[in-house]
C-alpha distance (Angstrom), angle and dihedral (degrees) to the residues before:
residue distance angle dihedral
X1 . . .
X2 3.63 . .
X3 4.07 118.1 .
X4 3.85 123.6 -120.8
X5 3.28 125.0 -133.9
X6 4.11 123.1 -110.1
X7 3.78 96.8 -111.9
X8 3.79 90.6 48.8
X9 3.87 107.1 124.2
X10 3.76 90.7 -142.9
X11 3.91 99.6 39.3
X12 4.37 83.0 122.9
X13 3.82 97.3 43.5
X14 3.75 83.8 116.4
X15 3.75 107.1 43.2
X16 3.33 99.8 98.2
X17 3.82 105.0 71.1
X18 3.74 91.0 83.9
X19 3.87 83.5 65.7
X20 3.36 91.3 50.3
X21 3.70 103.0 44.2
X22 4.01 87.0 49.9
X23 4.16 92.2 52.8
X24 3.96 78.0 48.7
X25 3.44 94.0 61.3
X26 4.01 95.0 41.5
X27 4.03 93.0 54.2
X28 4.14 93.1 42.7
X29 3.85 89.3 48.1
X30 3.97 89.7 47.6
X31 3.70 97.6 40.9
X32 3.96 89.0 44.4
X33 3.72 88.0 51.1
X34 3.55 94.5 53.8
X35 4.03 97.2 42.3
X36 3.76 91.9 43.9
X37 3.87 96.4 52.3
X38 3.54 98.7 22.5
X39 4.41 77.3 59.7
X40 3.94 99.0 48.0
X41 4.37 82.7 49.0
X42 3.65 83.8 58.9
X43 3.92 102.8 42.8
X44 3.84 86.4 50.4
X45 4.05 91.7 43.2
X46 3.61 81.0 50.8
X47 3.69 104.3 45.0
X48 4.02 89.6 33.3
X49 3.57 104.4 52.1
X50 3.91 91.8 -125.5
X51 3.69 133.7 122.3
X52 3.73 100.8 -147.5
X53 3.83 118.9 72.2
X54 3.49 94.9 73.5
X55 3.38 98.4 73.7
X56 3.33 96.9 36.0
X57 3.76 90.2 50.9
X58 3.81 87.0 55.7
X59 3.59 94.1 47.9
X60 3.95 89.9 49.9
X61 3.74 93.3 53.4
X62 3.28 91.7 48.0
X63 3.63 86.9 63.7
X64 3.54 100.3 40.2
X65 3.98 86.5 52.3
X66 3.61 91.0 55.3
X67 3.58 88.3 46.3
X68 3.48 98.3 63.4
X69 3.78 98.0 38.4
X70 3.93 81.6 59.5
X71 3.71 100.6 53.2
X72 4.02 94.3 33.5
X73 3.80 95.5 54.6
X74 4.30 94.0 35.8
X75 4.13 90.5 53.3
X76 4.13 88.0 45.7
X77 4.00 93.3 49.4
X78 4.08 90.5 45.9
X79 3.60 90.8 32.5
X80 3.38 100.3 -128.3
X81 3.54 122.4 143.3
X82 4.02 113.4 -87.8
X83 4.27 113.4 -119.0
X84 3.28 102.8 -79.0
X85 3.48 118.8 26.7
X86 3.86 126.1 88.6
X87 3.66 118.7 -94.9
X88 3.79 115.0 -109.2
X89 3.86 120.8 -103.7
X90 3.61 133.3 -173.0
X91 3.20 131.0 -81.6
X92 3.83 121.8 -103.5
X93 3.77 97.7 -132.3
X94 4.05 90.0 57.0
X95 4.17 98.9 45.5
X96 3.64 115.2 90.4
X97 3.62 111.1 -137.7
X98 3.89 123.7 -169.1
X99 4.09 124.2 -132.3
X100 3.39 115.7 -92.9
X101 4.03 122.0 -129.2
X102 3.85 127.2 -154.7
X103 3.75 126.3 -142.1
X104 3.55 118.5 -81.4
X105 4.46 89.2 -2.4
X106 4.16 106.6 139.4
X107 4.05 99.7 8.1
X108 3.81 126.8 109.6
């Protein structure tokens, strides 16, 4: 990819694929919710005999959808990590680390 320079009017043009990709994510994890659940309400209307859980199913993945939109896009605009993952550390090339001694090593 070739570089643009600064006083290019359409140095941005592509900045808003990050938006994008992030309403992406909020619609699949909605839409998943809701097919998942909405899916396990109709296995156990279907193995139950009962004409209730899908609804409730889609209701409750609804909710879990929303859920996780909420706590994805809060830890990204803090910048915490989201639940789940591992917290970032640094790397080893960038710490400085001080030399180590042993007992009784270098004394007379």
């Amino acid at each position: 990819m070739t570089e643009r320079p600064p006083d290019d009017p359409h140095a941005g043009a592509g900045d808003g694929s990050q938006g994008m990709n992030q309403a992406m994510q909020a619609l699949s994890y909605l839409i998943s919710g809701v097919v998942f659940y909405g899916g396990l309400g109709w296995l156990g209307d279907h193995f139950l005999g009962t004409g209730f859980l899908i609804p409730v199913g889609i209701v409750l993945g609804a909710g879990f959808g929303i859920y996780l939109v909420v706590k994805r896009f809060s830890a990204d605009a803090t910048g915490a990590p989201a639940a789940g993952t591992a917290p970032q550390t640094q790397d080893e090339s960038t710490t400085k680390t001080q030399p180590t001694s042993r007992t009784g090593e270098g004394t007379t």
